[in-house]
C-alpha positions as CSV (number, residue, x, y, z in Angstrom):
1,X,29.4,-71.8,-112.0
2,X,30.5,-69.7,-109.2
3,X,33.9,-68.7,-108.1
4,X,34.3,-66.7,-104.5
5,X,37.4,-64.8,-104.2
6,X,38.4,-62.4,-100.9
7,X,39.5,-58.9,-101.5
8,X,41.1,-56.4,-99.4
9,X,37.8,-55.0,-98.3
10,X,35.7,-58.2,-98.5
11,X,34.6,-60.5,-101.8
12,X,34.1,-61.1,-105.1
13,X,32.1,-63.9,-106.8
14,X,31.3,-64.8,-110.3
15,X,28.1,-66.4,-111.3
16,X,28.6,-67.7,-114.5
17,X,24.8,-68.1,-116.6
18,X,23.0,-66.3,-114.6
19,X,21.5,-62.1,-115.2
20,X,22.3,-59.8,-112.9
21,X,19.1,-58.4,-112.7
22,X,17.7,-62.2,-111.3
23,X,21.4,-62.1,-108.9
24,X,20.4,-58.5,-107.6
25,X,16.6,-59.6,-107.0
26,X,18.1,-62.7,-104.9
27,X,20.5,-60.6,-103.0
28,X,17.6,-57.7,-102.0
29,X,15.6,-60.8,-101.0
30,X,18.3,-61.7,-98.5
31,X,19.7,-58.6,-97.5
32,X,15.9,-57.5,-96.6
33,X,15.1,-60.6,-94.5
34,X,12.8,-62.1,-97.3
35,X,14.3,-64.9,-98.6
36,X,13.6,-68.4,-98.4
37,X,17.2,-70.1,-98.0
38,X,19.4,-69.9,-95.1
39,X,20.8,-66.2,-95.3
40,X,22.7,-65.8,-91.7
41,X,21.2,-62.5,-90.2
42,X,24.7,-62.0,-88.4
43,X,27.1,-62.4,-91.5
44,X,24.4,-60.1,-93.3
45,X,25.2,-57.4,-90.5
46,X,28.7,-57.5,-91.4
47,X,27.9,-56.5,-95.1
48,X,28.5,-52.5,-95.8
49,X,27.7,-52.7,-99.4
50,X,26.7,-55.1,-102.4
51,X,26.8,-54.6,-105.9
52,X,26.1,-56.8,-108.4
53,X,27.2,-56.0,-111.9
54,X,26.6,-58.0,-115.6
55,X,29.8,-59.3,-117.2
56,X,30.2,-61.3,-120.1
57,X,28.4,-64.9,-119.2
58,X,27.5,-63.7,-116.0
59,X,27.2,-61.6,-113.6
60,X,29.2,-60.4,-110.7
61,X,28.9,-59.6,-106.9
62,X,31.0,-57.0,-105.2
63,X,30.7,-57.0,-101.4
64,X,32.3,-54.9,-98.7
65,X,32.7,-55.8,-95.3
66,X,33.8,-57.7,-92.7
67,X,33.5,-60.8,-95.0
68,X,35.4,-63.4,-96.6
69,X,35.2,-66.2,-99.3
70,X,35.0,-68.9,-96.3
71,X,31.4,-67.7,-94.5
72,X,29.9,-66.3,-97.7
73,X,30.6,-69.3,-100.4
74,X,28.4,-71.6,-98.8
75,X,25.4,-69.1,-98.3
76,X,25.9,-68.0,-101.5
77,X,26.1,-71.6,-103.3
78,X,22.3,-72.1,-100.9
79,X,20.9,-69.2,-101.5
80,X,22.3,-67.7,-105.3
81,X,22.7,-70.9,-107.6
């Protein structure tokens, strides 16, 4: 499950079943130019910060930046789940 939400500052998203350590792995892959799905290197450069966090069931991604739930949900759903 994921759920994408925009914030004042950029997004939030909620990956239900999944670790955050495997979530932060993914995202360093991506944010590093090392992954294998279809990261956009110009939507990365609008990225200040990511954190990714464990919650109960999940775990969840804060980013800030010149983002919102529209470019990044689709990434994320290709390159996250």
């Amino acid at each position: 499950m994921l759920t994408v939400n925009n914030t004042g500052n950029g997004v939030k998203a909620f990956l239900g079943g999944f670790r955050a350590e495997e979530i932060d792995a993914k995202v360093q892959e991506c944010r590093e130019g090392r992954c294998s799905c279809a990261c956009d290197p110009q939507i990365m450069q609008k990225i200040g910060k990511i954190e990714v966090s464990a919650e109960d069931g999940g775990a969840l991604i804060s980013i800030t930046g010149e983002v919102t739930r529209e470019e990044l949900e689709p990434m994320m759903r290709e390159c996250l789940l």
